[in-house]
C-alpha positions as CSV (number, residue, x, y, z in Angstrom):
1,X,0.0,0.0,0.0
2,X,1.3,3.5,-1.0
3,X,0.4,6.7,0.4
4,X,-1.5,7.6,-2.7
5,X,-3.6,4.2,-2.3
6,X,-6.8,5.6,-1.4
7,X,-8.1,9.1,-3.0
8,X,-10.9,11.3,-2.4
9,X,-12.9,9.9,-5.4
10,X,-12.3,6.6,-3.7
11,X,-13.7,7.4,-0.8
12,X,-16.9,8.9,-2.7
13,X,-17.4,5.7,-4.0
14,X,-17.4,3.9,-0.5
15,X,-19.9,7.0,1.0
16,X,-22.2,6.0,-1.7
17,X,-22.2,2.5,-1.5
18,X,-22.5,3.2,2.2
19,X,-25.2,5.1,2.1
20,X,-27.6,3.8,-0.4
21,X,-26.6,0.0,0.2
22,X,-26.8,-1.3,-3.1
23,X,-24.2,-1.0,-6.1
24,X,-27.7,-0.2,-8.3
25,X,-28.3,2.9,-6.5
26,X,-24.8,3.8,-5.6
27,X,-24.5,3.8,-9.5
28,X,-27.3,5.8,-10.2
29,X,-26.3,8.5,-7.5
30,X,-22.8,8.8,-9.1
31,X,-24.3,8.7,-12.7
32,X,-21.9,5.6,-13.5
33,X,-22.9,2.0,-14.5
34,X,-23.1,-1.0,-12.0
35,X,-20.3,-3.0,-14.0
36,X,-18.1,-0.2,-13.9
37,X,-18.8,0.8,-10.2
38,X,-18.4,-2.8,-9.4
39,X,-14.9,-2.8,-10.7
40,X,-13.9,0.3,-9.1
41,X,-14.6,-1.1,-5.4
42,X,-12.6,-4.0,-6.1
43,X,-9.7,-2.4,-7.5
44,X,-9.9,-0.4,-4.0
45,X,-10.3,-3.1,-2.3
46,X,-7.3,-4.5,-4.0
47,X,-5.1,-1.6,-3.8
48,X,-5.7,-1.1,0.3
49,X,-5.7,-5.3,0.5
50,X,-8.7,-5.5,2.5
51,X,-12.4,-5.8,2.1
52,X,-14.4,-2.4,2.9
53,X,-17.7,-4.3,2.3
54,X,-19.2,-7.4,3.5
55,X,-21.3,-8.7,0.5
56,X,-25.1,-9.6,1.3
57,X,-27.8,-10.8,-0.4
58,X,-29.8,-7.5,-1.0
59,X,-27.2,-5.1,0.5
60,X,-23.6,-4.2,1.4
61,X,-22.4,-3.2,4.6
62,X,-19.2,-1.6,5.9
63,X,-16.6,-3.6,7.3
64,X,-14.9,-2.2,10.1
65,X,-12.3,-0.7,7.8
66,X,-15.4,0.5,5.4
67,X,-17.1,2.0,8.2
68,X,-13.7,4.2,9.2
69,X,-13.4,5.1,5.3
70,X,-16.9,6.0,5.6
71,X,-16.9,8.3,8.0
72,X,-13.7,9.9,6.4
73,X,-14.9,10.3,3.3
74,X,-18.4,12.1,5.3
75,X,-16.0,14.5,7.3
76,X,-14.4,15.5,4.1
77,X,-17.2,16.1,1.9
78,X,-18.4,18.7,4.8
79,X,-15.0,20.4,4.8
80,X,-15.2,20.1,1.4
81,X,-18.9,21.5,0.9
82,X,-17.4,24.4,3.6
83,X,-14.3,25.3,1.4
84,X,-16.8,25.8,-1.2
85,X,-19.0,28.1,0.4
86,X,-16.1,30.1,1.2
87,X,-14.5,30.5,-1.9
88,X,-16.4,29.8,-4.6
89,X,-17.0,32.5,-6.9
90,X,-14.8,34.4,-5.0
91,X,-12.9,35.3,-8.3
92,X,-16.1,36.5,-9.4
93,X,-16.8,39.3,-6.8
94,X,-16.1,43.4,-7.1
95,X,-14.5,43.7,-3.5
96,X,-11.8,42.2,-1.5
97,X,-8.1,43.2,-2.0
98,X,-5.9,44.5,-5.0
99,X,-2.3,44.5,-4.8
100,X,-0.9,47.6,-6.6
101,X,2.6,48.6,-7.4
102,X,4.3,51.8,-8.9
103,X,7.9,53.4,-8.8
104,X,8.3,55.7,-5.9
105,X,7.8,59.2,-7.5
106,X,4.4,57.8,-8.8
107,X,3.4,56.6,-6.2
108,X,4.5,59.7,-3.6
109,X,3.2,62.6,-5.1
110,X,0.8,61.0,-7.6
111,X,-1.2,58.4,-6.0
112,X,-1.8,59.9,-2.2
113,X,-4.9,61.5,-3.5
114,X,-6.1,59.0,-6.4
115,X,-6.0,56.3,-4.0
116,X,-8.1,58.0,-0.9
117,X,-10.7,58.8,-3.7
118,X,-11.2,55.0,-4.7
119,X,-11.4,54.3,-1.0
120,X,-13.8,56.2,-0.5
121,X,-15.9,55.5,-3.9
122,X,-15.0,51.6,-3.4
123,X,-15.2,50.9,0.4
124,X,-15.1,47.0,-0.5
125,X,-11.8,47.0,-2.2
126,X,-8.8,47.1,-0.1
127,X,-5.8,48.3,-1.8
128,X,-2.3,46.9,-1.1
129,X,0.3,49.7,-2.4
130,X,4.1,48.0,-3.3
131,X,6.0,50.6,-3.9
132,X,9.0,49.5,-6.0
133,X,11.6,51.3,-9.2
134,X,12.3,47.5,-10.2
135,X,9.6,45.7,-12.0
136,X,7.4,43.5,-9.8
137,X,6.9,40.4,-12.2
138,X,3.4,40.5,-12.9
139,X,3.4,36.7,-13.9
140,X,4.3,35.6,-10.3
141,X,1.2,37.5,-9.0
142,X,3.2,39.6,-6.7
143,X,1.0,42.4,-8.1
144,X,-2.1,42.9,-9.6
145,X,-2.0,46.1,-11.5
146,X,1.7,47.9,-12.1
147,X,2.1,51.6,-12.9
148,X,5.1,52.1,-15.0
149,X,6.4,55.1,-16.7
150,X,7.4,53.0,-20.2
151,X,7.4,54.2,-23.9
152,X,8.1,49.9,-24.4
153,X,5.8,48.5,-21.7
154,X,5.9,44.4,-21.9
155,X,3.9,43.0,-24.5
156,X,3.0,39.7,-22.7
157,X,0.4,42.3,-20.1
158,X,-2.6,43.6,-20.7
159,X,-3.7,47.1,-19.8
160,X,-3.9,50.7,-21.1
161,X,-2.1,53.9,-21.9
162,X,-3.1,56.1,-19.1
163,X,-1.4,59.3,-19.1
164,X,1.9,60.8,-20.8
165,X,4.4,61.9,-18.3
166,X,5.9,65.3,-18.7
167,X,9.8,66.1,-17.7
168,X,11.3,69.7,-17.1
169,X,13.7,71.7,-15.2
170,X,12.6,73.0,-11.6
171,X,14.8,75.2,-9.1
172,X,14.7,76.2,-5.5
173,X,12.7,79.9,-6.1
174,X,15.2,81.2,-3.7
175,X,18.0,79.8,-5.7
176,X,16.5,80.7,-8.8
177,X,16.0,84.0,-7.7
178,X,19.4,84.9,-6.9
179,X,21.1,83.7,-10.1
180,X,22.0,86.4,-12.8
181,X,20.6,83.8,-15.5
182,X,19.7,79.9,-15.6
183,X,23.4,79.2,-17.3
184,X,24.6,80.2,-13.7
185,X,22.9,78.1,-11.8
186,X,24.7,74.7,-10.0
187,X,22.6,71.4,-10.9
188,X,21.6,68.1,-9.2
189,X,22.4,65.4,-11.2
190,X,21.5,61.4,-11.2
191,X,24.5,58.8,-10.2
192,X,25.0,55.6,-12.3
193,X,22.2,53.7,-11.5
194,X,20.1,56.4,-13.4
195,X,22.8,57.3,-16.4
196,X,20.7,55.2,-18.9
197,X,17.7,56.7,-18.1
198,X,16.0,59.3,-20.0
199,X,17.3,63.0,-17.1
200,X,20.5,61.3,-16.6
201,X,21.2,61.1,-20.7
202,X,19.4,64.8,-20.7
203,X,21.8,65.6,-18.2
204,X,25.0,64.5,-19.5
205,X,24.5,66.1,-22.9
206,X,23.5,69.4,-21.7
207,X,25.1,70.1,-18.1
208,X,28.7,70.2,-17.9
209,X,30.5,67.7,-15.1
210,X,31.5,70.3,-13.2
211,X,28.0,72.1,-12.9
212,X,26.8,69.1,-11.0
213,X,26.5,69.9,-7.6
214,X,25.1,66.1,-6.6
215,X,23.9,63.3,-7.6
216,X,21.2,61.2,-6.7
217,X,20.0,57.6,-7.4
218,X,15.9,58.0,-7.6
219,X,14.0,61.0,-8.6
220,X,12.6,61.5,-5.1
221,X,16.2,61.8,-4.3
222,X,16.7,64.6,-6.9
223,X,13.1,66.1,-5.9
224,X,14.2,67.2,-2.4
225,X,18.0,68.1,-3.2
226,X,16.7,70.5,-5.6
227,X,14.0,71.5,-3.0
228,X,16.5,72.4,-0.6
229,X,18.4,74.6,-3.1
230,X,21.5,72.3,-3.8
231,X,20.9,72.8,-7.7
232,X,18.2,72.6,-10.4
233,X,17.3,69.5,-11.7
234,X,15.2,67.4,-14.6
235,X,11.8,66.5,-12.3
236,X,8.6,65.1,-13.6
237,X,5.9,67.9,-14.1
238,X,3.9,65.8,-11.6
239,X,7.0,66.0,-8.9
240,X,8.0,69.5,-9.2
241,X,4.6,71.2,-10.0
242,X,3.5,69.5,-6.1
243,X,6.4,70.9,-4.5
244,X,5.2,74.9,-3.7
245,X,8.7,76.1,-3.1
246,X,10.1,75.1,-6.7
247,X,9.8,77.0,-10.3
248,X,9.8,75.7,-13.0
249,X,12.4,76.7,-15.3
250,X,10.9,76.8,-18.9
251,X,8.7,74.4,-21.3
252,X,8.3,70.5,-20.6
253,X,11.3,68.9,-22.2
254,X,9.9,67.3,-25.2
255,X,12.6,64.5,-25.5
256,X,11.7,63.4,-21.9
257,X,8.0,62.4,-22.4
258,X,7.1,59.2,-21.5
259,X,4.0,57.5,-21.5
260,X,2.7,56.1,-18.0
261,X,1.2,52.5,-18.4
262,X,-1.6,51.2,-16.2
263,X,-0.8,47.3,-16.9
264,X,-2.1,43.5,-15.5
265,X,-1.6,40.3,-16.2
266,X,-4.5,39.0,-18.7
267,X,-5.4,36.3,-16.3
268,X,-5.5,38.4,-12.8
269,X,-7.2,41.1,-15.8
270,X,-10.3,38.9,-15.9
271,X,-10.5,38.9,-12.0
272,X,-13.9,41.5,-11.3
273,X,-12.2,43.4,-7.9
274,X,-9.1,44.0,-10.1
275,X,-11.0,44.7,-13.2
276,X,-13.1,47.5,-10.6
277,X,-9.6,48.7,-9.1
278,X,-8.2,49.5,-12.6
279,X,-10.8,51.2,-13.7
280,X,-11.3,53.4,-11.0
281,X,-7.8,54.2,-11.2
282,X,-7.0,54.8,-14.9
283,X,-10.2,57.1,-14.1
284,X,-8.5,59.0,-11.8
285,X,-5.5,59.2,-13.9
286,X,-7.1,60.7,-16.7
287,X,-8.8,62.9,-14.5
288,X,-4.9,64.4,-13.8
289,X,-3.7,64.0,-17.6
290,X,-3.0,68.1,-17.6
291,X,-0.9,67.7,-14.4
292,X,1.0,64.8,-15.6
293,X,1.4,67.0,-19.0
294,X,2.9,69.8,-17.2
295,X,-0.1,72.4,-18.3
296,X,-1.4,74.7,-15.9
């Protein structure tokens, strides 16, 4: 006998035999033929080597081994029946919880508000926020729905263009005040980590090396070195236009643009609460399409 001797099917067959007593009506309750149930006690039978059934003349009745299957097989069908009630459909429902992830900038000074709204619109949905630069595989489920500023988002997802993210050049107003002209002023730069990105390559074509005051590795980094007046820097419109004590120096950098991606995996895309969650949130992204733009 090996542990996989006996399965639950098997012991579905030996709870119907059990309870109707007769291989006829055990057969009709589990829509098989009598032959073919027949066979499939024995080879039970044969696989645990001993009898669960003593054969009658009108009836079957559980051996003492039949009767311990039997009252196995009726614990598990109502844990079984139980699970069910629990879970089933749960797929199917608008509420429960959405796991969301976004790189830091996004999810600092773009989200805060966004997500408050949906919380209050969608009280049922509970929203888990990763926040994350790397990409959070989306095919190992450790997310549901990824924001990701991408002109090449990954073609095996599903989801939507949501917004185009707008790049330009903030200062300090204090610093910004006191220069003579913008050529003057000292900038905050990104470190390697950042050179291949799109305002580290920006950077190093149009600020000389020794105009950079500091470098930094994210763009929330950048966001508060130029805040406290250590340089201008390249900012999303969405970063710099939050911060009240920064100018913006000139037009959105057209080079910079990048779209923002609201993106799922198609099978956690068919899911109801995540189909709810992403549309209430490419909702409020559109909603904030000038601010991501840089207008106004």
């Amino acid at each position: 006998m090996t542990a996989s001797a006996l399965q639950w099917d098997d012991l579905r067959i030996v709870l119907a035999i059990a309870e109707q007593g007769t291989l006829s009506a055990a057969a009709v309750q589990l829509n098989v033929s009598h032959p073919t149930l027949s066979r499939r006690l024995q080879r039970i039978e044969r696989r645990l080597g001993t009898r669960l059934f003593d054969r009658l003349p009108t009836a079957l009745r559980p051996t003492e081994a039949g009767e311990e299957a039997r009252r196995l097989a009726l614990r598990l069908r109502g844990e079984i029946n139980a699970l069910e009630q629990r879970i089933g459909g749960r797929d199917a429902m608008a509420d429960g919880t959405v796991r969301l992830t976004a790189p830091d900038a996004v999810a600092e000074y773009l989200l805060p508000d966004m997500l408050a709204a949906i919380c209050r619109h969608h009280p049922s949905l509970q929203l888990d926020l990763m926040v994350s630069n790397q990409v959070v595989p989306l095919a190992q489920r450790q997310a549901d729905i990824a924001l990701r500023v991408t002109a090449h988002p990954d073609d095996t997802l599903s989801g939507r263009q949501v917004g185009q993210v707008a790049m330009a050049v903030y200062a300090a107003a204090d610093l910004a005040g006191a220069a003579s002209d913008v050529a003057s002023l000292p900038w905050v730069g990104f470190d390697a980590t950042l050179a291949c990105s799109g305002p580290g390559n920006w950077i190093a074509r149009n600020v000389s090396e020794g105009d950079i005051r500091l470098r930094a590795n994210t763009l929330l980094g950048a966001a508060q070195a130029v805040r406290a007046g250590i340089g201008c820097g390249v900012l999303p419109c969405f970063v710099g236009g939050a911060l009240p004590d920064l100018v913006r120096l000139g037009e959105p950098l057209p080079s910079l643009a990048q779209p923002l991606w609201l993106l799922m995996h198609p099978d956690t895309a068919r899911l109801a609460r995540v189909r709810r969650a992403s549309e209430a949130l490419a909702e409020q992204l559109r909603a904030a399409s000038a601010r991501l733009a840089g207008q106004g």
